[in-house]
N, CA and C of each residue as an Amber inpcrd file, in Angstrom:
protein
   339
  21.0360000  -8.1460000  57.9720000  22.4250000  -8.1350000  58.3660000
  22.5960000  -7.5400000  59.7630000  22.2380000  -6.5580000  60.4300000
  21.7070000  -6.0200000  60.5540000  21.3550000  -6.4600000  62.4710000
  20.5330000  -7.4650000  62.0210000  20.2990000  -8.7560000  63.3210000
  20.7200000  -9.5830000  63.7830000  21.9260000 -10.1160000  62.6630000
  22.7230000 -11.0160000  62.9940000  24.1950000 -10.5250000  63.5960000
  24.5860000  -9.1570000  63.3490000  25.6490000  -8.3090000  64.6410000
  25.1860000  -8.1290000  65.4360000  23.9140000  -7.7720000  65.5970000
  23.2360000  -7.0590000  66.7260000  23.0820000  -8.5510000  67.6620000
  22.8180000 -10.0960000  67.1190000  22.4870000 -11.1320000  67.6470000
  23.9190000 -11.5290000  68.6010000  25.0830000 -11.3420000  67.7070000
  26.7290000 -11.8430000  67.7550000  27.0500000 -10.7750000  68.9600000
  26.4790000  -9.5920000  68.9920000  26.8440000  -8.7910000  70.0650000
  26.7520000  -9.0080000  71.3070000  24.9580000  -9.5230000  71.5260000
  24.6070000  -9.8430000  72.5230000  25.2020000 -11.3280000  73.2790000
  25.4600000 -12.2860000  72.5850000  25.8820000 -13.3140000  72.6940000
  27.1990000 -13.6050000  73.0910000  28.3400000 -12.7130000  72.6980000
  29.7670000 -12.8610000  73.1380000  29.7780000 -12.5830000  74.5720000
  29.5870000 -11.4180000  74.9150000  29.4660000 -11.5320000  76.5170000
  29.3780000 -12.9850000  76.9960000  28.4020000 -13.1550000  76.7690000
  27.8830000 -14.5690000  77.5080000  28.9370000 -15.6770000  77.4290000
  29.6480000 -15.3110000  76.6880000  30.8740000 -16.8130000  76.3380000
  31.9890000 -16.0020000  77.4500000  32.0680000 -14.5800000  77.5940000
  33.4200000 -14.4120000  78.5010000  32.8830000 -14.3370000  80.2120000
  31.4730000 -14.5030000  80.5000000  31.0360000 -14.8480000  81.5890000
  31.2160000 -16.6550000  81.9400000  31.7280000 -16.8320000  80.7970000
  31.1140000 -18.6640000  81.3840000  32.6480000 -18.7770000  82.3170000
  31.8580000 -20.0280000  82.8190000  33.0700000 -20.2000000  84.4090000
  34.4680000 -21.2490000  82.9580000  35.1120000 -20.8370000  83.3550000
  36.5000000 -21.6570000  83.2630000  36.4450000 -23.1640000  83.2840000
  36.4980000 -24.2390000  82.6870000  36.9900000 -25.2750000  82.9090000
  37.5630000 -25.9520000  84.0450000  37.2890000 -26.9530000  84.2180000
  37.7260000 -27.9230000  86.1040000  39.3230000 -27.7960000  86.1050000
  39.6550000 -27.9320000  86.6690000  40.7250000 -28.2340000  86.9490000
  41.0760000 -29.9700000  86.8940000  41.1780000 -30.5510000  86.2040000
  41.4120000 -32.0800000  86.3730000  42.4250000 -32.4800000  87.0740000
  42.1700000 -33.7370000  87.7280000  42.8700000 -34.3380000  88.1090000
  43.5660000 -34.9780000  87.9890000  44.6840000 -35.9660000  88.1510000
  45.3490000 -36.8870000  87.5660000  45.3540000 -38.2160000  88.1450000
  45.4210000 -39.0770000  87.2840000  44.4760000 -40.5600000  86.5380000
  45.1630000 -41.2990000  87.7450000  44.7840000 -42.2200000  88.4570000
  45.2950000 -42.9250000  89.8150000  45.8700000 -44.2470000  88.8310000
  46.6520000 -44.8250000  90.2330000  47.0940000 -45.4930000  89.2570000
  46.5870000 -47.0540000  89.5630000  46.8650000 -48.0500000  88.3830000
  45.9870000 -49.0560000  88.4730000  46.3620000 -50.0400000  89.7270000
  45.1210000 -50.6350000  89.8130000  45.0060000 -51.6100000  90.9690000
  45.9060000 -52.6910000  90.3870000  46.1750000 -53.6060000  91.6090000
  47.4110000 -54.5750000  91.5450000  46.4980000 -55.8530000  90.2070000
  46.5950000 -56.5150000  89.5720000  46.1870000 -57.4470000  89.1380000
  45.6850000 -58.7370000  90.1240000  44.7990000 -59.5160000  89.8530000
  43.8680000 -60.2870000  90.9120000  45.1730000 -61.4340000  91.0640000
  45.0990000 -62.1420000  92.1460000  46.2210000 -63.4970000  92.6510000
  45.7730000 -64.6270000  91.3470000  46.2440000 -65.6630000  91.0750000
  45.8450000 -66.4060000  89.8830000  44.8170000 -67.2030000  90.5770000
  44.3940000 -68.0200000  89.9910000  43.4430000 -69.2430000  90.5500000
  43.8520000 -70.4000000  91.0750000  43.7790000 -70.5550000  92.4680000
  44.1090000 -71.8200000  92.8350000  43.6790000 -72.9850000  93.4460000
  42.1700000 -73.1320000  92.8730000  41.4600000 -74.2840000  93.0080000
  41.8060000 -75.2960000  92.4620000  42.9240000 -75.3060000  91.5040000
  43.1240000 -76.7430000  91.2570000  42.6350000 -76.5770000  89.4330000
  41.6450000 -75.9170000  89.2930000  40.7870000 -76.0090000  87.7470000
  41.9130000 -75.2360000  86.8870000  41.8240000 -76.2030000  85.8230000
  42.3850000 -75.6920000  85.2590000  41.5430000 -75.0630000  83.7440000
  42.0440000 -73.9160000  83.4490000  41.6380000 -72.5480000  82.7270000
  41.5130000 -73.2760000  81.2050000  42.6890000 -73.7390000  81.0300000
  42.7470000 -73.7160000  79.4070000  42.6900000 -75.0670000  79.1650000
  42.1940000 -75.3560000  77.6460000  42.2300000 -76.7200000  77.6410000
  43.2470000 -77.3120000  77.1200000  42.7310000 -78.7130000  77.7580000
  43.7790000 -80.0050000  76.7330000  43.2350000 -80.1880000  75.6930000
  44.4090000 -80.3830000  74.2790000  43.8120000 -80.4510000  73.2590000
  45.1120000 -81.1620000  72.7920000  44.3150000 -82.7210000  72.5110000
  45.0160000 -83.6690000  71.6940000  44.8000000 -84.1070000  70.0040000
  46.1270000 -84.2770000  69.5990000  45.6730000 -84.2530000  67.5620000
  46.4340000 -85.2130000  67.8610000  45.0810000 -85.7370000  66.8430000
  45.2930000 -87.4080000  66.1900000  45.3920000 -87.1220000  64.3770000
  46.1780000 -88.1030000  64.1820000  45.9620000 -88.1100000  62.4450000
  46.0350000 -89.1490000  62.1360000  44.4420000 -89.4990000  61.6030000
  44.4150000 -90.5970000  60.7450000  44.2030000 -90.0080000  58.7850000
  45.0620000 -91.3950000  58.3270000  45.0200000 -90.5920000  56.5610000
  45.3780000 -89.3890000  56.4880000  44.9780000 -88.6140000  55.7360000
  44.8940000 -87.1230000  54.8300000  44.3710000 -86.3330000  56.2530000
  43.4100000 -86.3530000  57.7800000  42.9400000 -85.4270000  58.3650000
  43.3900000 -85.6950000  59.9470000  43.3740000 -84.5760000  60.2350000
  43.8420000 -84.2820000  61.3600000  42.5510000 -84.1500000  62.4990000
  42.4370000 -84.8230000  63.4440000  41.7710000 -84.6970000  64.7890000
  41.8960000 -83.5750000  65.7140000  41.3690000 -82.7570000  66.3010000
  41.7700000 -82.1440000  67.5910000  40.6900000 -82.3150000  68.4550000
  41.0590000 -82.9640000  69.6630000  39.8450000 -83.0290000  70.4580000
  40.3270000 -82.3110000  71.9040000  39.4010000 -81.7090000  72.2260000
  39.4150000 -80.4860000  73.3000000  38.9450000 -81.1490000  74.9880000
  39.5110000 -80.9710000  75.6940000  38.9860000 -81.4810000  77.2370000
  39.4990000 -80.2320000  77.5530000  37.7930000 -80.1120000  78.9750000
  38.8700000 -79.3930000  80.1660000  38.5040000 -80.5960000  81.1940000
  39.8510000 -80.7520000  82.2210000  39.2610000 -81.5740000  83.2680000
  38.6750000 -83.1270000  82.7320000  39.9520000 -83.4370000  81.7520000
  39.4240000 -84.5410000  81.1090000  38.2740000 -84.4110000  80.4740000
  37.2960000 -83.5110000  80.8700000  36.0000000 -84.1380000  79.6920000
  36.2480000 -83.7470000  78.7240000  35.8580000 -84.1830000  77.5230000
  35.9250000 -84.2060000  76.2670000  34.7260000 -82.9320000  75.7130000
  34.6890000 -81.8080000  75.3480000  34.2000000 -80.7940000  75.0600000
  33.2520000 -80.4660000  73.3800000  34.5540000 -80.8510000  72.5000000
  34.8320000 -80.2870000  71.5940000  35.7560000 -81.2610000  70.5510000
  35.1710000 -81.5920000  69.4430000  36.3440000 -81.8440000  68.3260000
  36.2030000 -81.1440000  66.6550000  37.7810000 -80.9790000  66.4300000
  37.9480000 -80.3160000  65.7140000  38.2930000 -80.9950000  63.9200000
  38.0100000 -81.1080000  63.3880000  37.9870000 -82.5100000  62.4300000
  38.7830000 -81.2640000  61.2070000  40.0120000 -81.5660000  60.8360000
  40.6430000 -80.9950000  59.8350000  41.0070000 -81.8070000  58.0890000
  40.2800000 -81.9100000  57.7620000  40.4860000 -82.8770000  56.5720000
  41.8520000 -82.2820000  55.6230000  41.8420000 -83.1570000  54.8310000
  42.8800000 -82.5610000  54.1410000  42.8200000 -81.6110000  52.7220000
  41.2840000 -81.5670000  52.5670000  41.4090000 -80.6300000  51.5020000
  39.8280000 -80.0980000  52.0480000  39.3870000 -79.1700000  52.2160000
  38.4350000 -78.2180000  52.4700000  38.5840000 -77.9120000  53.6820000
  37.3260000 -76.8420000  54.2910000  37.7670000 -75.9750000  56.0370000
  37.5820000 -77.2290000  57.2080000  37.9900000 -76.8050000  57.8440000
  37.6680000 -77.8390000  59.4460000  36.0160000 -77.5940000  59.5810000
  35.8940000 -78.4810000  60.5420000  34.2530000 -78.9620000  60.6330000
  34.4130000 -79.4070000  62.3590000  33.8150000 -78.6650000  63.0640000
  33.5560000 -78.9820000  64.4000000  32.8630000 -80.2300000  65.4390000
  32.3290000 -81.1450000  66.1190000  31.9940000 -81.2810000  66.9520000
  31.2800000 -80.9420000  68.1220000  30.3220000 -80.5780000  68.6730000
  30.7190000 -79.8510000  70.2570000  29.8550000 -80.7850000  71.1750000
  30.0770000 -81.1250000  71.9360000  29.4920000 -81.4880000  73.1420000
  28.4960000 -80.5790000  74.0970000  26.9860000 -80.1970000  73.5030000
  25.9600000 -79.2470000  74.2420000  25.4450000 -79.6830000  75.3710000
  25.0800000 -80.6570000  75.9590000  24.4980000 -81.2270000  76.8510000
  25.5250000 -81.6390000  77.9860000  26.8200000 -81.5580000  77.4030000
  27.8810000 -82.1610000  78.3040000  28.0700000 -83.5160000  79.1030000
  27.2740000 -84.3850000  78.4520000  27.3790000 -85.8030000  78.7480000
  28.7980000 -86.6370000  78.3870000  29.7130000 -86.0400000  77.8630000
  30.7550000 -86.8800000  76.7450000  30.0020000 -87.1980000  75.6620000
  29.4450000 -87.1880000  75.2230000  28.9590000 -88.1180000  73.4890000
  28.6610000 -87.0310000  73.0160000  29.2100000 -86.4400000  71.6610000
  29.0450000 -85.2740000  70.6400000  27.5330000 -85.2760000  69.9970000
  27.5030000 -84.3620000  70.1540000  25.4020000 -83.7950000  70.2330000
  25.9030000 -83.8160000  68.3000000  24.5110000 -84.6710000  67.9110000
  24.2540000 -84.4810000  66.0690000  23.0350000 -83.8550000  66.5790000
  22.5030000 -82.9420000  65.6670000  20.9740000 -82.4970000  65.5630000
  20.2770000 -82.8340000  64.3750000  19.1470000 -83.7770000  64.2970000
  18.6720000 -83.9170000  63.1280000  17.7970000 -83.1430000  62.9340000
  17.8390000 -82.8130000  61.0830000  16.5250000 -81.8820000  60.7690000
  15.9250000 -83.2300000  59.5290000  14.5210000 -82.5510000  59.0940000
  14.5000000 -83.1010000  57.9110000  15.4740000 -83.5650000  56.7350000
  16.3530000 -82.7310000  56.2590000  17.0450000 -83.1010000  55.3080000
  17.8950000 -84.6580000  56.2460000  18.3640000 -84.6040000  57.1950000
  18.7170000 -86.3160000  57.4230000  18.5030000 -87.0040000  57.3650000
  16.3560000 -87.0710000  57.2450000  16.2810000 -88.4920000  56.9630000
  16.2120000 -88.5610000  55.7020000  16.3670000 -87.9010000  54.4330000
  16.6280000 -88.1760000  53.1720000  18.3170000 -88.0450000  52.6940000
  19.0820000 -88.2780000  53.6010000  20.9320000 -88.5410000  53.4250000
  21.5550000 -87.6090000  53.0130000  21.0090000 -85.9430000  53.1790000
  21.3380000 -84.7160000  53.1330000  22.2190000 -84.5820000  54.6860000
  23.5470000 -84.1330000  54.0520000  24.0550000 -84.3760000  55.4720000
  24.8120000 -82.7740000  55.9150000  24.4770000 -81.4950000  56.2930000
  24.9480000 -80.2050000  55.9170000  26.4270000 -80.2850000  57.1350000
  27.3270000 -79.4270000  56.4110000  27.9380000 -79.4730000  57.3100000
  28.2800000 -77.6940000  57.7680000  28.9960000 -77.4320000  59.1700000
  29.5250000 -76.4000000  59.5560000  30.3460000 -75.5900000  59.5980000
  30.7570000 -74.6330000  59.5830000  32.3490000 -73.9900000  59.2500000
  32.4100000 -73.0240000  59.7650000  33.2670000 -72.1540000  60.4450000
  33.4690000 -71.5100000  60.7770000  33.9030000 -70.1020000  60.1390000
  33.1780000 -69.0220000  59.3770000  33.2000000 -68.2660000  58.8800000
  34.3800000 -67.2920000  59.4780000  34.7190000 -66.5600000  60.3240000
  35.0180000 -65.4760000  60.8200000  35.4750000 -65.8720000  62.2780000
  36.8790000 -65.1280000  62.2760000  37.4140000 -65.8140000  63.5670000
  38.4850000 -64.5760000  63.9140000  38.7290000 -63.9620000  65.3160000
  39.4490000 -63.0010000  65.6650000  40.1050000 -63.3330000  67.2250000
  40.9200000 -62.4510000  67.6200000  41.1540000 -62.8770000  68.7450000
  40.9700000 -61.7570000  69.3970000
């Protein structure tokens, strides 16, 4: 017991020697926001819906090209498209299961903004 006042003794000093805290400053204030873009490109896309039957189309361009489609059926989740290579013609990837008429499809699990 004994060592541990005798420890607490020696040790407080040392906390009323320590230097004081900064003085802070105060927070500047923010820079102006950047001018918009005016090359002409445009940012967001075009996105046209078609409906044929029971499902709904969305197909995505920027700059006219065709990107992206969004295939909404009428009873289960949407099922994507995408254009990887960026030629216009929607990239399929075959695996084994295609050439036996296994056809998997995609969905989009988890989505936030």
């Amino acid at each position: 017991m004994r060592p541990l006042i005798l420890l607490s003794l020696l040790v407080y000093p040392a906390f009323l020697l320590a230097e004081p805290p900064p003085i802070l400053e105060s927070v500047p204030e923010p820079p102006e926001p950047p001018m918009p873009v005016e090359s002409g490109e445009v940012m967001e896309p075009d996105i046209t819906i078609i409906r044929k039957g029971k499902k709904t189309i969305q197909e995505y361009r920027i700059n006219g090209q065709l990107y992206m489609v969004k295939v909404i059926p009428d009873i289960g989740p949407a099922y994507y498209l995408i254009d990887t290579d960026r030629d216009g013609n929607m990239d399929v990837r075959g695996t084994d299961l295609d050439r036996e008429g296994i056809n998997i499809n995609q969905w989009k699990i988890l989505e936030w903004n």
